[in-house]
N, CA, C and O of each residue as an XYZ file, in Angstrom:
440
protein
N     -10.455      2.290    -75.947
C      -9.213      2.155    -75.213
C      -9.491      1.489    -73.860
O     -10.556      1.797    -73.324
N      -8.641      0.570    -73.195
C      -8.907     -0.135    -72.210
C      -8.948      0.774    -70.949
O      -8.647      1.962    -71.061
N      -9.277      0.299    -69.873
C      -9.414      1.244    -68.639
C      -8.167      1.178    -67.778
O      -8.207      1.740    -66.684
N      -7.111      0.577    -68.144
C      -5.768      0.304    -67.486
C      -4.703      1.290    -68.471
O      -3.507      1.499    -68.270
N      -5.354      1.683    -69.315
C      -4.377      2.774    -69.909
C      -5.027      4.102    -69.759
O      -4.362      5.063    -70.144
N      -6.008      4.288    -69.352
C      -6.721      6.065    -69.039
C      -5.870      6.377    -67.817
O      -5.336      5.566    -67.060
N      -5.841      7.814    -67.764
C      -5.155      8.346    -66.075
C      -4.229      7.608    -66.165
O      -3.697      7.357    -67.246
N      -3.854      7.115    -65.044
C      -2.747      6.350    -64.283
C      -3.239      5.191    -64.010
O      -3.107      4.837    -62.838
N      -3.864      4.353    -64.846
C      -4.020      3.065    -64.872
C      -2.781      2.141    -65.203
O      -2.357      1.285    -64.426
N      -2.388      2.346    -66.133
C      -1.156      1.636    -66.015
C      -0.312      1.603    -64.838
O      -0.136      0.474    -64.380
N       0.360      2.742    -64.123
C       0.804      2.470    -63.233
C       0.527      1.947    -62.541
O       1.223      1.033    -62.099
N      -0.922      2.330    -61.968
C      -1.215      1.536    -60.595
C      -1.925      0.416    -60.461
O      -2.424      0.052    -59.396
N      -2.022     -0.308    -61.753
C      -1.877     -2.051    -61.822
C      -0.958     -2.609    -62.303
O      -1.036     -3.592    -63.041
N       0.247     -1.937    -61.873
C       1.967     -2.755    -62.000
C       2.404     -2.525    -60.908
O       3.060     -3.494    -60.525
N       2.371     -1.333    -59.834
C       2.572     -1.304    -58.907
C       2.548     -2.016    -57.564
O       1.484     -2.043    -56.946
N       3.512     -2.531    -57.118
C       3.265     -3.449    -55.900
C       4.078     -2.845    -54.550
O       4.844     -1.888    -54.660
N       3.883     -3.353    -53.579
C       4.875     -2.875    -51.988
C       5.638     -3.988    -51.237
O       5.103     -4.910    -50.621
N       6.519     -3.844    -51.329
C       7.133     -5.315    -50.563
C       7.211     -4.826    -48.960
O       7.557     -3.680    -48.672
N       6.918     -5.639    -48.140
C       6.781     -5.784    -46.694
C       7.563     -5.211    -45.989
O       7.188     -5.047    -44.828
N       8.844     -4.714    -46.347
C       9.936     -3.904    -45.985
C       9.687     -2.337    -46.137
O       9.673     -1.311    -45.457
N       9.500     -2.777    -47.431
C       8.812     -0.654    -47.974
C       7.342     -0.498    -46.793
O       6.955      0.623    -46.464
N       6.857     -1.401    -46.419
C       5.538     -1.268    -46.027
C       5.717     -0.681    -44.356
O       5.289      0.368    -43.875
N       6.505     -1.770    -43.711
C       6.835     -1.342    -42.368
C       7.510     -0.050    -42.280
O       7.215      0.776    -41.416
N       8.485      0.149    -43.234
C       9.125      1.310    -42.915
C       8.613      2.805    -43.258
O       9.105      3.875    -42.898
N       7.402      2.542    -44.115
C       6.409      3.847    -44.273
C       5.416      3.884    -42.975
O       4.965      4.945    -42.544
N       5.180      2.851    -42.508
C       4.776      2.581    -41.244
C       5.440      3.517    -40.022
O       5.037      4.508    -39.413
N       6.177      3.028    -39.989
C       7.533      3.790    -39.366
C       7.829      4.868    -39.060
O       8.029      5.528    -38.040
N       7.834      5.007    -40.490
C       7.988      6.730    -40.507
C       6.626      7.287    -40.689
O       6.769      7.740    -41.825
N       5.532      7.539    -40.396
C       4.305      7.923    -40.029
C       4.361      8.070    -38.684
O       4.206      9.177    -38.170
N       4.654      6.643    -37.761
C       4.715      6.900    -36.560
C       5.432      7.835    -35.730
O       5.006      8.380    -34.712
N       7.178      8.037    -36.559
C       7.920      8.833    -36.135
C       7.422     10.258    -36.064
O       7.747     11.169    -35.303
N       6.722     10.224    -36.860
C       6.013     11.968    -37.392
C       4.953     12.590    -36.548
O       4.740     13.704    -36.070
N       4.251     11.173    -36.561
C       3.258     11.591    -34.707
C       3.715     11.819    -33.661
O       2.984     12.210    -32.751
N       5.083     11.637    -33.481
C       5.506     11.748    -32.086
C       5.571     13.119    -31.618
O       5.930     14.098    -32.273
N       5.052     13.069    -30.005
C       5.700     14.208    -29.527
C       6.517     14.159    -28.786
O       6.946     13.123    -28.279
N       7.005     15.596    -28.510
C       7.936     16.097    -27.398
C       7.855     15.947    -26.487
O       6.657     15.777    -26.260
N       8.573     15.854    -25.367
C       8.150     16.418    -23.795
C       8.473     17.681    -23.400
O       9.556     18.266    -23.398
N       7.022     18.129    -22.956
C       6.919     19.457    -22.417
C       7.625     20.144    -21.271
O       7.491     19.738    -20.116
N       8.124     20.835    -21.481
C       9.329     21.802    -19.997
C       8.281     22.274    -19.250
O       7.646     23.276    -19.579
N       8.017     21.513    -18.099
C       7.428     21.891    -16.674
C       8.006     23.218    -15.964
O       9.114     22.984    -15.480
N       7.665     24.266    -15.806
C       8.261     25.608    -14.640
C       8.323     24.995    -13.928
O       8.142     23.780    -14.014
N       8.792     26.028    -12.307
C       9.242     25.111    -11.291
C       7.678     25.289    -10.008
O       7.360     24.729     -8.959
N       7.195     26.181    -10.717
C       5.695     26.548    -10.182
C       4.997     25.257    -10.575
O       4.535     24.721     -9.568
N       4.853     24.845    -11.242
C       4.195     23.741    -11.674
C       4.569     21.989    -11.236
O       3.824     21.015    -11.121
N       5.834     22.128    -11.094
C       6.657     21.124    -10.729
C       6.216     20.840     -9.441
O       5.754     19.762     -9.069
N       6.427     22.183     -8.545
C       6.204     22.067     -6.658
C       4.873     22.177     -6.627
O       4.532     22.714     -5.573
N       3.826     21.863     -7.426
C       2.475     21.933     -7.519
C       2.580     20.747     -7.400
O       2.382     20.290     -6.274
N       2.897     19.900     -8.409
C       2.421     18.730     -8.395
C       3.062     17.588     -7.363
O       2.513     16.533     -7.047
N       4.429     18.092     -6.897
C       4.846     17.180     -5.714
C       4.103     17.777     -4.569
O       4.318     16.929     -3.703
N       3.434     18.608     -4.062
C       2.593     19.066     -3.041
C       1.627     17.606     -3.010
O       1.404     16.733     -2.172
N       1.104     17.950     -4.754
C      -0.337     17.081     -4.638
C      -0.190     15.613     -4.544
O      -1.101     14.832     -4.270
N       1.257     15.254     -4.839
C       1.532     13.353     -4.782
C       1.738     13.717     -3.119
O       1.097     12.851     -2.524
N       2.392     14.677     -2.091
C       2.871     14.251     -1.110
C       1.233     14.304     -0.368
O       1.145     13.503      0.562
N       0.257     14.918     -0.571
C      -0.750     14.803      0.089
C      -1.226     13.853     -0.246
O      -1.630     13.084      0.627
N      -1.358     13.553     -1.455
C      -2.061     11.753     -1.777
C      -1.813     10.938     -1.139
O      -2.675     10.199     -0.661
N       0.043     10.749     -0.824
C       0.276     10.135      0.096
C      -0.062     10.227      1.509
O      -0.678      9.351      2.116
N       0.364     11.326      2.018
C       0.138     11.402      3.448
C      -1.481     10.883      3.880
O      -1.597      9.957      4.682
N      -2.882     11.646      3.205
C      -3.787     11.688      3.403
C      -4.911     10.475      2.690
O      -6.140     10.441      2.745
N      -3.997      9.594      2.064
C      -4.460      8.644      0.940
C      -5.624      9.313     -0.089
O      -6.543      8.574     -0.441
N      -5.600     10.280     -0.424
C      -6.154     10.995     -1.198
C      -5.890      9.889     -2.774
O      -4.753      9.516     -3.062
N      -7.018      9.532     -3.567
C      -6.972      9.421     -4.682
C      -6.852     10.720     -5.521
O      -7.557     11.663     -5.163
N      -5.811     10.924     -6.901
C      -5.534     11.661     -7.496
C      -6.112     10.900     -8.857
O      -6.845      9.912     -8.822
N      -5.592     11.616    -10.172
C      -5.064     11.365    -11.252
C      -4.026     11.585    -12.309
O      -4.010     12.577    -13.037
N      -3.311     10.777    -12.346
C      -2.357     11.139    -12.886
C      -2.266     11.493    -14.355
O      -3.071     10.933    -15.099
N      -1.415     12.328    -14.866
C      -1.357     12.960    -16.435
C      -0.083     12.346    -16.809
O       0.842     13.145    -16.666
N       0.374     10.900    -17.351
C       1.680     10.835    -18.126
C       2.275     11.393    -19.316
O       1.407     12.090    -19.841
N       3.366     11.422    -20.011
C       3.642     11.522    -21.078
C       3.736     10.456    -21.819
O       4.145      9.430    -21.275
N       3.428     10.435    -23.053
C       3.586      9.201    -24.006
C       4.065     10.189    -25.149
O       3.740     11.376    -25.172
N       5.045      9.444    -26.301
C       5.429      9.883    -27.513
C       4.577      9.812    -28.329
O       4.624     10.477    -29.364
N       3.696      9.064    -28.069
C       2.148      8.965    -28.929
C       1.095      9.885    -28.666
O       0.448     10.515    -29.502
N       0.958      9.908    -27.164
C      -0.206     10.075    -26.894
C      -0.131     10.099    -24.885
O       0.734      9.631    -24.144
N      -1.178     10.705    -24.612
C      -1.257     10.772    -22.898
C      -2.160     10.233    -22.756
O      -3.266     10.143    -23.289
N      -1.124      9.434    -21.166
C      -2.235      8.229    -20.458
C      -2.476      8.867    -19.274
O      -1.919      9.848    -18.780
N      -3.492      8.102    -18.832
C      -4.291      8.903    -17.357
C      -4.237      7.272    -16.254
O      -4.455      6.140    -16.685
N      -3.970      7.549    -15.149
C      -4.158      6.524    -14.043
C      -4.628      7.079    -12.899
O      -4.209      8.154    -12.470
N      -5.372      6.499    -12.430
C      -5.871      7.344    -11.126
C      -5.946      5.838    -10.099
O      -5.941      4.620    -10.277
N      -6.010      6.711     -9.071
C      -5.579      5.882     -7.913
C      -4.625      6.390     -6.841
O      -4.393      7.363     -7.559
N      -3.979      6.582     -5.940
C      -3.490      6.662     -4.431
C      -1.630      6.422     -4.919
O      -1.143      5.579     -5.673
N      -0.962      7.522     -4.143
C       0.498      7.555     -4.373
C       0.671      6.592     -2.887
O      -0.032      6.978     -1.953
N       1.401      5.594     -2.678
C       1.734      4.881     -1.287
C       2.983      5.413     -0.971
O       3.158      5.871      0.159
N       3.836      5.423     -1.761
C       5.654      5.540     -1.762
C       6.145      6.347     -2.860
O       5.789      6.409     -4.037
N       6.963      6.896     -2.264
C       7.877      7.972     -3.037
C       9.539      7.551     -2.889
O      10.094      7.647     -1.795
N      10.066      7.207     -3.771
C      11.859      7.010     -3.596
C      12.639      8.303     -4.568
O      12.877      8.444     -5.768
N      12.879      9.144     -3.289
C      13.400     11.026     -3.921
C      14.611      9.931     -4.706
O      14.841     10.122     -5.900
N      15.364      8.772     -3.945
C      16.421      8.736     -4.987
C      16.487      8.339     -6.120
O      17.612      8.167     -6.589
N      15.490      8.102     -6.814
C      15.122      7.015     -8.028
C      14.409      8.339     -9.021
O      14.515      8.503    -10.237
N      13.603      9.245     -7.920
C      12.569      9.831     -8.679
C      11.333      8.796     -9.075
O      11.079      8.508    -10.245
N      10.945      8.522     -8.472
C       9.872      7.808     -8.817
C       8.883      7.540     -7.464
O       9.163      7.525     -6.266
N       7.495      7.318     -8.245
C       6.448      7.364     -7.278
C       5.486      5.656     -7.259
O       4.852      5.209     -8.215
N       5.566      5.329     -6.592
C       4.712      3.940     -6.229
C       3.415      4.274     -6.116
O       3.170      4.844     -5.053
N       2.045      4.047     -7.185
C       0.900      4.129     -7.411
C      -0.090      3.070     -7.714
O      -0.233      2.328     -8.686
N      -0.834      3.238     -6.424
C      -1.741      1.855     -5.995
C      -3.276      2.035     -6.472
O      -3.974      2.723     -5.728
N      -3.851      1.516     -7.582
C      -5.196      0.975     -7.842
C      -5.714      0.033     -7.654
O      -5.668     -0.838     -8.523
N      -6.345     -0.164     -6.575
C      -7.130     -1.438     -6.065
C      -5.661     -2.308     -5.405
O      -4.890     -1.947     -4.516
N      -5.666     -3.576     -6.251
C      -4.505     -4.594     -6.093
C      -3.240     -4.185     -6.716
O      -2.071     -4.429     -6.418
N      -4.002     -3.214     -8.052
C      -2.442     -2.746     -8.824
C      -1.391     -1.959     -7.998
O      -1.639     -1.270     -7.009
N      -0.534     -2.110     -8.396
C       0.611     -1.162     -7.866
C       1.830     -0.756     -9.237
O       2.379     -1.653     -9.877
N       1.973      0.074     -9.382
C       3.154      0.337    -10.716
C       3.918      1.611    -10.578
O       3.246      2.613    -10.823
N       4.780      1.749    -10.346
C       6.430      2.093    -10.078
C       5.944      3.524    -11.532
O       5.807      2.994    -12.634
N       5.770      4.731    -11.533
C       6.123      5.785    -12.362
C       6.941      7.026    -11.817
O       6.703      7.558    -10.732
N       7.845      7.391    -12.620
C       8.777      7.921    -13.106
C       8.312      9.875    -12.688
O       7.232     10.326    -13.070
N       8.953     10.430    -12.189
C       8.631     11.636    -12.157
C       8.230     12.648    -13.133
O       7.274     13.386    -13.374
N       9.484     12.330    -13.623
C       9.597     12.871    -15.225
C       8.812     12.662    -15.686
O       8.310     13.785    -15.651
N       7.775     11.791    -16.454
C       7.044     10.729    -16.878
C       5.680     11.852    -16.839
O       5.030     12.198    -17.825
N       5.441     12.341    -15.277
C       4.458     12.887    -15.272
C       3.948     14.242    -15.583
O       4.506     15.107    -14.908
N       3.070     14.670    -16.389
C       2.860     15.891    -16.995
C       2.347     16.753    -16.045
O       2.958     17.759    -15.685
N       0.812     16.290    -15.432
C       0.097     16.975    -14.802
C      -0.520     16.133    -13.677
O      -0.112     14.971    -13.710
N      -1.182     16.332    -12.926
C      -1.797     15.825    -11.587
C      -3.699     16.636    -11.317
O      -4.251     17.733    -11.399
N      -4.003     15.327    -11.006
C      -5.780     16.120    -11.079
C      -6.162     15.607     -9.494
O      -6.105     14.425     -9.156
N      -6.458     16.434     -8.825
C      -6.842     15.927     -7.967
C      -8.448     16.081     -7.674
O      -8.954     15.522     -6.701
């Protein structure tokens, strides 16, 4: 007997995926990795604006803890500016500078 008819040989040399089925299993894998964002207390919250307002004041390098739906990113480097009305913090590495989000941030390492 041939080796395309034992087990599930037949099937799975007729079987094909069209590029549509492909991305969207894609897709939905990714959706499935995602996480949540975590509810900060308010102990934790006035922790970590303590530690951006001293970064600032004292140019203290920190590190920062973001959230990602994937996955957490880390930046380290010096808070320059804070805009309370935006919520957001201006964070300088070397030449870099990039605008993050309060919310955004999980944790703080100093």
């Amino acid at each position: 007997m041939s080796k395309k008819l034992q087990g599930n040989g037949l099937f799975e040399s007729s079987r094909m995926m069209l590029p549509e089925h492909k991305e969207a299993y894609l897709r939905q894998r990714q959706d499935l990795s995602k996480k949540t964002r975590p509810q900060l207390d308010e102990q934790e919250v006035e922790r970590i604006s303590m530690i951006l307002a001293e970064s600032m004041q004292l140019r203290k390098e920190v590190i920062l803890v973001l959230f990602g739906e994937l996955d957490r990113r880390e930046l380290s480097g010096k808070v320059t500016r804070m805009d309370q009305q935006q919520k957001r913090v201006q964070f300088t590495h070397g030449d870099d500078s990039v605008w993050v989000q309060v919310a955004d941030i999980v944790d703080v390492i100093c």
